[in-house]
VOGU-3710 file (C-alpha; in Angstrom, 3 decimals, decimal comma):
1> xxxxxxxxxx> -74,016/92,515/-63,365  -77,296/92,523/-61,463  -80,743/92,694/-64,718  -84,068/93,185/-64,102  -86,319/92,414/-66,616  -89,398/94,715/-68,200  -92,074/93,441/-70,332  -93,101/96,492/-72,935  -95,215/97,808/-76,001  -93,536/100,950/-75,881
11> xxxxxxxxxx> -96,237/102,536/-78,267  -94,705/105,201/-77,987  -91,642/105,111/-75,344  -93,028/108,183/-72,776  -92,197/109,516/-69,683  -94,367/107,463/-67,462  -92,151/104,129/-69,341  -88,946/106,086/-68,172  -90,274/106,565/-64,464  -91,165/102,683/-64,514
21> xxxxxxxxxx> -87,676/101,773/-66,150  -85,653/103,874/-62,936  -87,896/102,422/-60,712  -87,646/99,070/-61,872  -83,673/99,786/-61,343  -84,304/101,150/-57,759  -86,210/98,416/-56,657  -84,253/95,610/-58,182  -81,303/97,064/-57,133  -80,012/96,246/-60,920
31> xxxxxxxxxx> -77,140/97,395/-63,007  -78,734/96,836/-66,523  -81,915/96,572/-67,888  -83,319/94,170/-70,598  -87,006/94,656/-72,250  -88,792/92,213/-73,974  -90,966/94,237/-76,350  -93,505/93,452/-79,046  -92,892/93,679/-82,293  -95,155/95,437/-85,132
41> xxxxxxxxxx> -98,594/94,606/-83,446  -99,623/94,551/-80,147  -101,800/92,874/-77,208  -105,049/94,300/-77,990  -104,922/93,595/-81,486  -103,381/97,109/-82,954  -100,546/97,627/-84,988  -97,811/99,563/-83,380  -97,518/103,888/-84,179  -94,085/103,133/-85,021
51> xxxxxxxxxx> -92,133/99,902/-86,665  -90,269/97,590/-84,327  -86,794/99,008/-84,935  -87,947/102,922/-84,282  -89,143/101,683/-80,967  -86,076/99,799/-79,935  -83,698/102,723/-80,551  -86,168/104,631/-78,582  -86,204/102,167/-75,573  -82,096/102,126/-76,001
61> xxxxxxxxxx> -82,031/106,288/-75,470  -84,412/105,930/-72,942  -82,284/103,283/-70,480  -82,918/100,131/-71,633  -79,671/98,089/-72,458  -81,138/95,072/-74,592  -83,938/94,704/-76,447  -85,265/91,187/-77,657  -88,666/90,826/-79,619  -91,896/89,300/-77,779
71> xxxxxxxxxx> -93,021/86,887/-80,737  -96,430/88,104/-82,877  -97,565/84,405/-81,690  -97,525/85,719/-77,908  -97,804/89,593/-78,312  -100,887/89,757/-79,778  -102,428/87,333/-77,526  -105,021/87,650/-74,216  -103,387/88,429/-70,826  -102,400/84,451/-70,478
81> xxxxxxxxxx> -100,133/83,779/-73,573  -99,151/87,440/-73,468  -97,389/87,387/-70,143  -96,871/83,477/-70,364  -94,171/84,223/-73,262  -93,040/87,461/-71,994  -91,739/85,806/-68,687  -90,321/82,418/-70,717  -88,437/85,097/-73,220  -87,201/86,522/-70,157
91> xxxxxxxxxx> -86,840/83,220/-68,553  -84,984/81,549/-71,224  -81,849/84,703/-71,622  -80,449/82,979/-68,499  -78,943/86,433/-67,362  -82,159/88,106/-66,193  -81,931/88,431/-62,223  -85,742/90,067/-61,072  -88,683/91,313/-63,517  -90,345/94,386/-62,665
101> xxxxxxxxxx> -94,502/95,629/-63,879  -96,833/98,203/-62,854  -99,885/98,054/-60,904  -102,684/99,936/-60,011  -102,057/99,010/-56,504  -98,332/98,578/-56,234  -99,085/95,719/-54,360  -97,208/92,466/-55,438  -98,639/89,986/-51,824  -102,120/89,560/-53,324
111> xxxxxxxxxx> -100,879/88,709/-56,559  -98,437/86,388/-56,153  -100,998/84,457/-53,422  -103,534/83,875/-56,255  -101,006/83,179/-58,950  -100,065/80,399/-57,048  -103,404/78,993/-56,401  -104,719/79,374/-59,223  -101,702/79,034/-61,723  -102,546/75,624/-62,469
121> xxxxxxxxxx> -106,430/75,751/-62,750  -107,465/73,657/-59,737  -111,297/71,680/-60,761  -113,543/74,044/-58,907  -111,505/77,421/-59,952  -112,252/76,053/-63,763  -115,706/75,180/-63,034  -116,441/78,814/-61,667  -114,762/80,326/-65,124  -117,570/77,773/-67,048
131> xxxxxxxxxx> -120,598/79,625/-64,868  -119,052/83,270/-65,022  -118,887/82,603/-68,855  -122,205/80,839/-68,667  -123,368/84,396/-67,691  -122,887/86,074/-70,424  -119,469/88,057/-69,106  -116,265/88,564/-71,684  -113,585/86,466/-70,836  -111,478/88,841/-68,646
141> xxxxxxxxxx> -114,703/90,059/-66,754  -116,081/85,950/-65,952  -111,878/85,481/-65,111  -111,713/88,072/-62,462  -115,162/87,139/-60,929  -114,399/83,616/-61,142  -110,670/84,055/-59,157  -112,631/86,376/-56,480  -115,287/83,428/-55,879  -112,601/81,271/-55,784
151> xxxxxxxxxx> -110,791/82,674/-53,179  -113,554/83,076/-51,052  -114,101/79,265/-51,207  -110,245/78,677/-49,685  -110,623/81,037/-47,228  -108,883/83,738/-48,586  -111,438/86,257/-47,966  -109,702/89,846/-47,575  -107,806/88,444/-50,872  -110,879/88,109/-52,624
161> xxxxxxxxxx> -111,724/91,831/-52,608  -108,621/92,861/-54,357  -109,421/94,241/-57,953  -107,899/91,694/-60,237  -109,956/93,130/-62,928  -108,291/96,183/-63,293  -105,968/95,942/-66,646  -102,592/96,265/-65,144  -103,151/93,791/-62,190  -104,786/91,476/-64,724
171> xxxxxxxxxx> -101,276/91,374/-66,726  -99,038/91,789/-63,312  -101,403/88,357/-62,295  -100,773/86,962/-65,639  -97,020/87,101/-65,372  -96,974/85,480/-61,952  -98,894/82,395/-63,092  -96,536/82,077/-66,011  -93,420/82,385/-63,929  -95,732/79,300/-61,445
181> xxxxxxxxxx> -95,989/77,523/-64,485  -92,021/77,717/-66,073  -90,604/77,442/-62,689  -88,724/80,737/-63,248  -85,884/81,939/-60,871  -86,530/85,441/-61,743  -87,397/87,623/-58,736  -90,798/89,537/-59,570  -91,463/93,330/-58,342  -94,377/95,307/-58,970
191> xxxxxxxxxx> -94,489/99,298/-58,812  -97,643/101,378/-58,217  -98,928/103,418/-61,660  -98,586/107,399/-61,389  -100,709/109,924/-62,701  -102,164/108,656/-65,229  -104,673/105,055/-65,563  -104,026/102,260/-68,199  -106,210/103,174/-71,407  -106,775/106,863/-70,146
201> xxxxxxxxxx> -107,321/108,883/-73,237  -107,097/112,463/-71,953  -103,758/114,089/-70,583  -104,170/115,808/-67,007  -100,617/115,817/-66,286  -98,040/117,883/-67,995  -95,537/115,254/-68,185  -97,150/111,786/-67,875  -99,843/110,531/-70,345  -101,098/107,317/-70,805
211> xxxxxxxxxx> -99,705/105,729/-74,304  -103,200/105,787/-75,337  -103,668/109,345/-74,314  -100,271/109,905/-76,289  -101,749/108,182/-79,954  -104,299/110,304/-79,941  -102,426/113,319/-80,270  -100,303/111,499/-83,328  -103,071/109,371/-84,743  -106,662/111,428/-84,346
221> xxxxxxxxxx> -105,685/115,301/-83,572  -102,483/115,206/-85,911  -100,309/117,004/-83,276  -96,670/115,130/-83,165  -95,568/119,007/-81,466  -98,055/118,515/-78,842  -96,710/115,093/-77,857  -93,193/116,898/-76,797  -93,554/117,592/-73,104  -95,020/113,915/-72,554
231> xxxxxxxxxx> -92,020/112,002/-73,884  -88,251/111,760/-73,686  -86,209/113,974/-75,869  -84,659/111,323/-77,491  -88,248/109,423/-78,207  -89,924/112,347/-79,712  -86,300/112,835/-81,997  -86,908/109,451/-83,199  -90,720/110,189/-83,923  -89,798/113,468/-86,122
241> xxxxxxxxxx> -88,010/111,487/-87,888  -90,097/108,693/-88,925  -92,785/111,047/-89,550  -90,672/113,261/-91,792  -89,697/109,675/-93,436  -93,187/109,137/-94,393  -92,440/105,518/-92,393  -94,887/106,618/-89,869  -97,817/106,816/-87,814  -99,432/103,412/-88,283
251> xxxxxxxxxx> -103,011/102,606/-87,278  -105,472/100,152/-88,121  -106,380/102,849/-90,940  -103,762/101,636/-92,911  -104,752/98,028/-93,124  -108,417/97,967/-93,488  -108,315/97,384/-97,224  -106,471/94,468/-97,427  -108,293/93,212/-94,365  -111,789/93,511/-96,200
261> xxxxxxxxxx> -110,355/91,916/-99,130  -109,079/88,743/-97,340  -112,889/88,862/-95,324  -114,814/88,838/-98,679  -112,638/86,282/-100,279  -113,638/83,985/-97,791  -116,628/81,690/-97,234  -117,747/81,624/-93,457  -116,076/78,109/-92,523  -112,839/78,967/-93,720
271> xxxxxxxxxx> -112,764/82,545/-91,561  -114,195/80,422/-88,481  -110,338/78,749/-88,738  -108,604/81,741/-87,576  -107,250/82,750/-84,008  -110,200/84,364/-81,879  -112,640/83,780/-84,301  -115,426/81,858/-82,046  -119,076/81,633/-81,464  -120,611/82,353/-84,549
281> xxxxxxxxxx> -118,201/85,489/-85,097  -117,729/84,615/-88,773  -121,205/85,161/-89,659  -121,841/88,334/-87,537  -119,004/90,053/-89,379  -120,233/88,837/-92,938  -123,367/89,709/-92,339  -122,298/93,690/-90,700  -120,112/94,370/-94,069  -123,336/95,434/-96,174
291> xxxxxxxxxx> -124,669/97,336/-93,567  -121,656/99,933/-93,439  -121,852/103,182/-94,515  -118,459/103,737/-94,787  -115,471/100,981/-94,948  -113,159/102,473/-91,973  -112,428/100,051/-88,830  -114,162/102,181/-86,078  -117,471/101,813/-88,225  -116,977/98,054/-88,380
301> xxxxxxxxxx> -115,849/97,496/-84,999  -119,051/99,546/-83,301  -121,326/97,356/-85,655  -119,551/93,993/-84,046  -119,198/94,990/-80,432  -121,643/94,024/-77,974  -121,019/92,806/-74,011  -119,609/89,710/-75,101  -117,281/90,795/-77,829  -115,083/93,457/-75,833
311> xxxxxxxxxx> -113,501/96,116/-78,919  -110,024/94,115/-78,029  -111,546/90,083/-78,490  -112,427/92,115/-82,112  -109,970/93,506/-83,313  -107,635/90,406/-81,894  -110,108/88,351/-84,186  -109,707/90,637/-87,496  -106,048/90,726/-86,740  -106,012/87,442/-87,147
321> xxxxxxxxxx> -107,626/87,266/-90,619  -104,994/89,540/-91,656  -102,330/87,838/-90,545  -103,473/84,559/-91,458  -103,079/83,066/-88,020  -105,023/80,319/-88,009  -106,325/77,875/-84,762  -103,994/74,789/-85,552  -101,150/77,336/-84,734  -102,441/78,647/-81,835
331> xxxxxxxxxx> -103,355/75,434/-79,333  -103,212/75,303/-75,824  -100,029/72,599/-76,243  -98,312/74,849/-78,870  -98,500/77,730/-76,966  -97,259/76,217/-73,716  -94,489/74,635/-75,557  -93,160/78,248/-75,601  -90,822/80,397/-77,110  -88,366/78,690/-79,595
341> xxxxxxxxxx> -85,515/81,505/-79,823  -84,588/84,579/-78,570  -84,461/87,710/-81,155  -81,980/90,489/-80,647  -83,352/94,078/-81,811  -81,040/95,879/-80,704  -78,401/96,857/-77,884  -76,158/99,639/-76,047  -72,461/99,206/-75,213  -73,570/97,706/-71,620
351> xxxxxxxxxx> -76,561/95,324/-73,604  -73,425/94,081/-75,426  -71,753/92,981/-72,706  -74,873/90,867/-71,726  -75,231/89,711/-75,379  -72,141/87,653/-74,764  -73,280/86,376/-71,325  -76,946/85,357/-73,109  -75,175/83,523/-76,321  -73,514/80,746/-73,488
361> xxxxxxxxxx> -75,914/81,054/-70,700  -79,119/81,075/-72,758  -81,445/78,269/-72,996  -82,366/78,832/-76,719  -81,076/79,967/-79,887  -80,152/83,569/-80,056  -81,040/85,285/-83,071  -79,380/88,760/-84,182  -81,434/87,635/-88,238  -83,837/85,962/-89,312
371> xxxxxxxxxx> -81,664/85,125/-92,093  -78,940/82,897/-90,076  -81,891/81,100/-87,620  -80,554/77,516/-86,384  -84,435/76,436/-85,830  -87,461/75,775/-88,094  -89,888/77,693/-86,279  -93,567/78,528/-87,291  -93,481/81,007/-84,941  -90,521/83,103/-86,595
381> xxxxxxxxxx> -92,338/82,938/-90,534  -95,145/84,482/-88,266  -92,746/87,270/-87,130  -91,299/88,015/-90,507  -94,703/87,581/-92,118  -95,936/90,047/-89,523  -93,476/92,592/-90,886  -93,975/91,933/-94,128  -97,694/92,939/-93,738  -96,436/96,190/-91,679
391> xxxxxxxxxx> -94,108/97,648/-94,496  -96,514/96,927/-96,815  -99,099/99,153/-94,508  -96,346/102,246/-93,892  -97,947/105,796/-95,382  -94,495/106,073/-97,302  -95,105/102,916/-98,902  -92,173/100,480/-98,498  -89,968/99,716/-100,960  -89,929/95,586/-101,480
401> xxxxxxxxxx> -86,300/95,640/-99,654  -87,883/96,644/-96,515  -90,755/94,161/-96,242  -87,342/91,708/-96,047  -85,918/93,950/-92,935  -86,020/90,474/-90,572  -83,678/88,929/-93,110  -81,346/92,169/-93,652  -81,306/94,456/-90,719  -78,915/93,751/-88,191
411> xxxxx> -79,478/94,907/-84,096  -80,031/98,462/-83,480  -76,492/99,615/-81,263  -76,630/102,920/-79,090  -73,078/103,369/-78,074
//
C-alpha cells in the first residue's frame, strides 16, 4: 500500500485541504494517506478553533487514513523546526512512501536546488543571514534575501529570482532542507495553491477560503452557518457540534488572563528565559502593560509590533510564557535530536491496517496514550501540559477529567 504523507493545521479542515489531500493522492499515485497535524496550538503562535481530537475526526471524514500529532515542541515553532519535525514524524513511521505541500508556484525544481545548497548552512550563506539581520529585517524577510544573494554568488542566477519569501514556499523550502538534513527516503511533491492565498482574510470564492478567511467567520463575525459552503459536510457536522458543546471556538481571547497573570508575576530576567523571548522583548512588553486601555491580545500585540517583531515572532513569544517553554528546552541540539515517539490520534479502517505496519516498521515508539509511553520525554509533558492549558481555556469550561484527555482518550476510529 503506496502513502503519501501531508503535513497539516487543519484549523478548520476546508475544502481547499480536501482539493490538496486528492491531489496529493493523484500525484503520488498513493493508496492511503497519513497527516501529521498539530495539536492544540499552532505555527504562528495561536491556539487551534477546535481541540486536537475534533480536528482529527474531521481530517478522518475528509480522506485522511491516520492521523499522528506534530509535537507542541515543533508545531509552534518558525518555518525550520516546524517542517524539520514534521518530515522526521513522517520520516520515522517507516511506511510513508512520498510527502506532498502546496505552493504558490507549484513548482518543486527551485526548491529542492536551494534546499540542497543551503540545507546545511554553508560559511558565506550564514554570513549573508548575519548582514540581512544586521539590517534591521525579521527573520523570515533577512532569510529569503539572504538565500537569493546567495544564489547569485554560485551562479544560480534565474534561481535567485524565485520568491522564497512567499509563506507557502518558505514552509515547502523548509521541509526540503529537513528531509537534506534526516536523509529521508520519502519522495517530496509540491502542488500549486488555488483560489485563494495563504493568510487571505476575505472569501472571493464560493467554495475555497483560506483557513484564515474561514476563522473569521467563527471567531470575529460569529457566523458558524456562513462557514457551510466553504467546508466539507462532515467538517462543518463536527463544528456544530462542538459549538453546541460549548467545547468550542478557541482563540487567543480565551487565554489572555492567565497569560497576564504569569507576565506580572514575573521579574524581567526570569521572562527573558522563555522560547522567542530575545532582544530586550521582556522589557518592551512590561513596560506596554500600563499603557493599555483595555487587557485583550489585539491591543497588546499592536502596542509590541514593530518591523522587527512580525505579529507571529509575538505571539510565538507570549505563547511561550504561557506554556512555560523555556530556552534550555528549546536548543539548537535538542531540537535536531528530533522527535522521540510517534502519537496516534486517531485512524480509519484502512489507517488501521497501516497502524500495524508502523508498530514493526517504525523507528520510534508508537504511542496510542500518553498513559502507557515507553520513553521519558520532555517533549510529551509539553504535549499533555499543552492540553492541559487548552481545556482549561474551552468556553464550556472543562471538567478536571478532560484536562487528563492525553492520559484517557484512546485514537479517534472512522470505520
Amino acid at each position: 500500500m503506496r502513502t503519501v504523507g501531508l503535513i497539516v493545521e487543519y484549523n478548520p479542515f476546508h475544502n481547499g485541504h480536501q482539493y490538496h489531500l486528492r491531489e496529493s493522492v493523484k500525484i503520488a499515485e498513493a493508496d492511503a494517506v497519513v497527516a501529521v497535524m498539530s495539536g492544540h496550538f499552532l505555527q504562528r503562535g495561536e491556539p487551534a478553533v477546535m481541540d486536537k481530537w475534533a480536528r482529527t475526526e474531521a481530517a478522518l471524514r475528509g480522506g485522511c487514513d491516520l492521523v499522528l500529532e506534530l509535537p507542541t515542541a515543533y508545531a509552534t515553532q518558525a518555518a525550520e523546526w516546524f517542517a524539520y519535525g514534521a518530515v522526521a514524524v513522517l520520516e520515522a513511521t517507516g511506511i510513508v512512501d512520498a510527502f506532498c505541500f502546496g505552493t504558490e508556484s507549484g513548482e518543486i525544481e527551485v526548491l529542492h536546488d536551494a534546499a540542497k545548497l543551503i540545507a546545511h548552512e554553508p560559511p558565506e550563506f550564514q554570513r549573508l543571514l548575519r548582514e540581512e539581520l544586521l539590517s534591521g529585517k525579521s527573520y523570515p524577510s533577512a532569510y529569503s534575501s539572504a538565500i537569493a544573494a546567495y544564489l547569485l554568488s554560485v551562479g544560480r542566477k534565474e534561481a535567485a529570482g524565485f520568491p522564497f519569501a512567499q509563506p507557502n514556499h518558505t514552509l515547502g523550502l523548509h521541509y526540503l532542507i529537513a528531509l537534506e538534513r534526516i536523509q529521508g527516503r520519502m519522495t517530496p511533491y509540491t502542488i500549486r495553491r488555488e483560489k485563494s492565498e495563504y493568510g487571505q482574510t476575505t472569501v472571493t470564492d464560493s467554495a475555497i477560503a483560506s483557513a484564515t478567511a474561514i476563522r473569521k467567520l467563527l471567531l470575529e463575525d460569529g457566523k458558524l452557518e456562513a462557514s457551510r459552503p466553504l467546508v466539507p459536510s462532515a467538517t462543518y457536522d463536527v463544528m456544530q457540534r462542538e459549538w453546541a458543546s460549548g467545547r468550542s471556538p478557541v482563540s487567543w481571547a480565551n487565554f489572555v488572563q492567565p497569560l497576564l497573570h504569569a507576565v506580572v508575576t514575573q521579574r524581567p530576567d526570569q521572562l527573558a528565559e522563555y522560547r522567542e523571548m530575545t532582544e530586550g522583548l521582556e522589557y518592551r512588553l512590561l513596560n506596554a502593560l500600563p499603557e493599555l486601555e483595555h487587557t485583550g491580545m489585539e491591543p497588546l500585540l499592536e502596542a509590541l509590533k514593530t518591523k522587527r517583531y512580525t505579529r507571529t515572532k509575538l505571539q510565538r513569544a507570549l505563547l511561550s510564557i504561557l506554556l512555560n517553554h523555556k530556552k534550555e528546552d528549546f536548543t539548537p541540539d535538542k531540537l535536531a535530536a528530533g522527535v522521540e515517539y510517534i502519537r496516534v490520534l486517531g485512524f480509519t479502517s484502512k489507517g488501521q491496517q497501516l497502524l500495524k505496519r508502523m508498530k514493526k516498521e517504525a523507528r520510534l515508539p508508537v504511542l496510542l496514550s500518553a498513559a502507557r509511553s515507553p520513553v521519558q520525554s520532555r517533549y510529551l509533558e509539553l504535549d499533555t501540559q499543552a492540553t492541559a492549558a487548552y481545556m482549561l481555556a474551552q468556553p464550556g469550561h472543562a471538567s478536571s477529567a478532560a484536562i487528563f484527555r492525553d492520559f484517557t482518550d484512546r485514537p479517534i476510529i472512522i470505520e
